[in-house]
N, C-alpha and C positions, 0 to 999 in steps of 0.2 A: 460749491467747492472751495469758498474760505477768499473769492477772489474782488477786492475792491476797485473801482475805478475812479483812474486818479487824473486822465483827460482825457478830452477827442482830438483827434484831428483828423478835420475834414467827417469821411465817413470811415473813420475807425477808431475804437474804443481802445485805449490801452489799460491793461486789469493789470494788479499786481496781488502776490500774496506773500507771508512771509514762509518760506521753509524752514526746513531741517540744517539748511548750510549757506540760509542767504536768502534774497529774496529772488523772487518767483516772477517772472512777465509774462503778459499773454496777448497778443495783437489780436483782436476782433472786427471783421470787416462790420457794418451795418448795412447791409445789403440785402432784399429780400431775397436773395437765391444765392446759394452758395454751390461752388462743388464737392465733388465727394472728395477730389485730393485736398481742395482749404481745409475742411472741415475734419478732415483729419491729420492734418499738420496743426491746426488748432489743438485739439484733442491732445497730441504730441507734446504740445508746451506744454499746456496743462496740465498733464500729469507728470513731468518731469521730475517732482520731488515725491510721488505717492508710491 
């Protein structure tokens, strides 16, 4: 999806991409189990500029 990582902290990854009006953030837990609301507030950010 065009999204690099730029640190961790702790157990979450923060992505960034650049958009159409700025740049783009994405918060990623590193957790083996996610839920369906994370993982779709996930989803949420990341497609904010598509």
């Amino acid at each position: 999806m065009g999204f690099t990582q730029i640190r961790q902290a702790g157990s979450h990854v923060i992505l960034v991409k650049e958009g159409q009006t700025g740049k783009v953030g994405c918060v990623v837990p590193l957790h083996d189990e996610l839920k369906i609301r994370t993982l779709k507030g996930i989803s949420k950010q990341a497609n904010t500029e598509e």
